[in-house]
C-alpha beads as a LAMMPS data file, in Angstrom:
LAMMPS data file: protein, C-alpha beads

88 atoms
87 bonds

1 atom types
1 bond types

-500.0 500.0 xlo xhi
-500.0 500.0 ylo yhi
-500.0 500.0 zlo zhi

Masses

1 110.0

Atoms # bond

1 1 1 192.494 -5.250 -300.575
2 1 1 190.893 -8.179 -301.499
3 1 1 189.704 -9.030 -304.788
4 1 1 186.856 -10.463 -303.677
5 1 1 184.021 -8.843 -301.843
6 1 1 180.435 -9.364 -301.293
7 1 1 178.127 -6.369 -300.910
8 1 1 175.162 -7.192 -298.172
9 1 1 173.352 -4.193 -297.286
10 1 1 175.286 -2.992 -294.394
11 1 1 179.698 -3.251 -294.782
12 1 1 182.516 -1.396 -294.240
13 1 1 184.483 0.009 -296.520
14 1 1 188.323 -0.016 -296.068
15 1 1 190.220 3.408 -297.228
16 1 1 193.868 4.314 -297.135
17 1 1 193.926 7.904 -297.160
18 1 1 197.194 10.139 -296.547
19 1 1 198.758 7.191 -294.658
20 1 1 195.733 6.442 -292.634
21 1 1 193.462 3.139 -292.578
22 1 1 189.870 4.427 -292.234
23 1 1 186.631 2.104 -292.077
24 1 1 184.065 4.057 -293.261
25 1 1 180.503 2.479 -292.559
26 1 1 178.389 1.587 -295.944
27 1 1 174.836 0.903 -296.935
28 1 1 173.745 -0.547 -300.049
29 1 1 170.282 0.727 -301.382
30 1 1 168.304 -0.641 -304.103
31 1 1 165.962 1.430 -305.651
32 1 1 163.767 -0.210 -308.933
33 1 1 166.748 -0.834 -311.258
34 1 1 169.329 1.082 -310.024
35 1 1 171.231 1.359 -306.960
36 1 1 173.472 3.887 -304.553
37 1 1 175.824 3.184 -301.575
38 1 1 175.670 5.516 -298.670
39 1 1 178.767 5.420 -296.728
40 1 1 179.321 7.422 -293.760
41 1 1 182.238 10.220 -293.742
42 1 1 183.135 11.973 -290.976
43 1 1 179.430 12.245 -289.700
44 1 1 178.164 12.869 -293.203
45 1 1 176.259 10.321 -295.091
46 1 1 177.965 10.630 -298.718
47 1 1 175.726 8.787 -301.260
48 1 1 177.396 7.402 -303.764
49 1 1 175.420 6.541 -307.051
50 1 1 176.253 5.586 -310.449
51 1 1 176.146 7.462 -313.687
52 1 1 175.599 6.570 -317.374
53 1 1 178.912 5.440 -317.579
54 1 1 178.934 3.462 -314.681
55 1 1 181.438 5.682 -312.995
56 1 1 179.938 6.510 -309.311
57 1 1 179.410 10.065 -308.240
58 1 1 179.293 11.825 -304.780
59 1 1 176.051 13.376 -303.947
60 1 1 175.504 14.868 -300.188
61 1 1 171.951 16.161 -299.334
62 1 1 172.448 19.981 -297.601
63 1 1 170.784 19.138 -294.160
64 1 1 173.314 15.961 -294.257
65 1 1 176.548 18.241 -294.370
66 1 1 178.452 18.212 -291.316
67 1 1 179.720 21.688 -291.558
68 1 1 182.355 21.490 -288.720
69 1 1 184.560 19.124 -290.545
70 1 1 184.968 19.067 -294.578
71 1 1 185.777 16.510 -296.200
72 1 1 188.242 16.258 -298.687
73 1 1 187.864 15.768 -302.482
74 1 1 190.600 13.563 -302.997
75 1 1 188.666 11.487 -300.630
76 1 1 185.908 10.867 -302.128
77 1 1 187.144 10.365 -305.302
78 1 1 189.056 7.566 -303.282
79 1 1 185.988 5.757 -302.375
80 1 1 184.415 6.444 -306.002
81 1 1 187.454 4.698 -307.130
82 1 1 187.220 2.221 -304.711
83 1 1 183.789 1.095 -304.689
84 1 1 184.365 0.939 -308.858
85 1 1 187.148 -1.549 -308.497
86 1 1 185.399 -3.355 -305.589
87 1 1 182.013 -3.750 -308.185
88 1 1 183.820 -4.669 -311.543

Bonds

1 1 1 2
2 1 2 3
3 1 3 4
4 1 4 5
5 1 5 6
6 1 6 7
7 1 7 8
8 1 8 9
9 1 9 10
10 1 10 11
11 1 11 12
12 1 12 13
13 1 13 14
14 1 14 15
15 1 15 16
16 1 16 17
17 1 17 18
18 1 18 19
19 1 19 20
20 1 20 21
21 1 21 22
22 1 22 23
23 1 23 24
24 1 24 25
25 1 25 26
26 1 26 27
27 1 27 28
28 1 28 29
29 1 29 30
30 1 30 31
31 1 31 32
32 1 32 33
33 1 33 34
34 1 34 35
35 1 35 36
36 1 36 37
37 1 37 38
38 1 38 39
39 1 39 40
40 1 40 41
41 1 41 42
42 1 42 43
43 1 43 44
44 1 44 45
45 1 45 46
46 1 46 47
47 1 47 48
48 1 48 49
49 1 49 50
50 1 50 51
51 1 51 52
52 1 52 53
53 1 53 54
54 1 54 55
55 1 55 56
56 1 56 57
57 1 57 58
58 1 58 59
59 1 59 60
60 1 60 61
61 1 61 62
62 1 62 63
63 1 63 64
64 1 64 65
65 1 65 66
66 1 66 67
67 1 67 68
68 1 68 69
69 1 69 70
70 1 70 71
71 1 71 72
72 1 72 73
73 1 73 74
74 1 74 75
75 1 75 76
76 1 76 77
77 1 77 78
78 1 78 79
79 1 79 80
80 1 80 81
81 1 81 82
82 1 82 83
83 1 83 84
84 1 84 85
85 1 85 86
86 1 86 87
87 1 87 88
C-alpha cells in the first residue's frame, strides 16, 4: 500500500482480507469539526468515525444492515486499522 494517499470525498479503499484483494467504495463526510468515512461492505454502508483517542470505530445504522450476508469482525477492524495508518 502506498504511503501516500489523498482523501477526496469519494475513493476506494484497498483491503487484503483472507487472501483476497477487495475495493471497498468510501465516502468522506465532514460534519462541523469532526469527520466519518462511510465505506461500503458487502451492500452495507459501515460508517467509520473517530473516537477520543483517535482510534476509528464501526457504527452501522439498523435499516442499513444487509442481513443476508454478515460481515466479519476481523474485517472491519481491518479497515479501522487501515484507514488509521492511511490518516497518520
Amino acid at each position: 500500500m502506498p504511503k501516500t494517499f489523498s482523501l477526496d470525498n469519494n475513493f476506494e479503499l484497498p483491503i487484503t482480507f483472507k487472501g483476497i484483494d477487495y475495493l471497498f467504495p468510501a465516502t468522506l463526510i465532514t460534519y462541523g469539526y469532526s469527520y466519518k468515512i462511510a465505506v461500503t461492505v458487502f451492500d452495507t454502508t459501515v460508517n467509520f468515525e473517530p473516537d477520543e483517542e483517535r482510534n476509528f470505530r464501526a457504527v452501522v445504522n439498523a435499516e442499513d444492515i444487509n442481513y443476508s450476508k454478515k460481515i466479519d469482525a476481523a474485517l472491519l477492524q481491518l479497515i479501522a486499522a487501515t484507514l488509521e495508518e492511511l490518516l497518520k
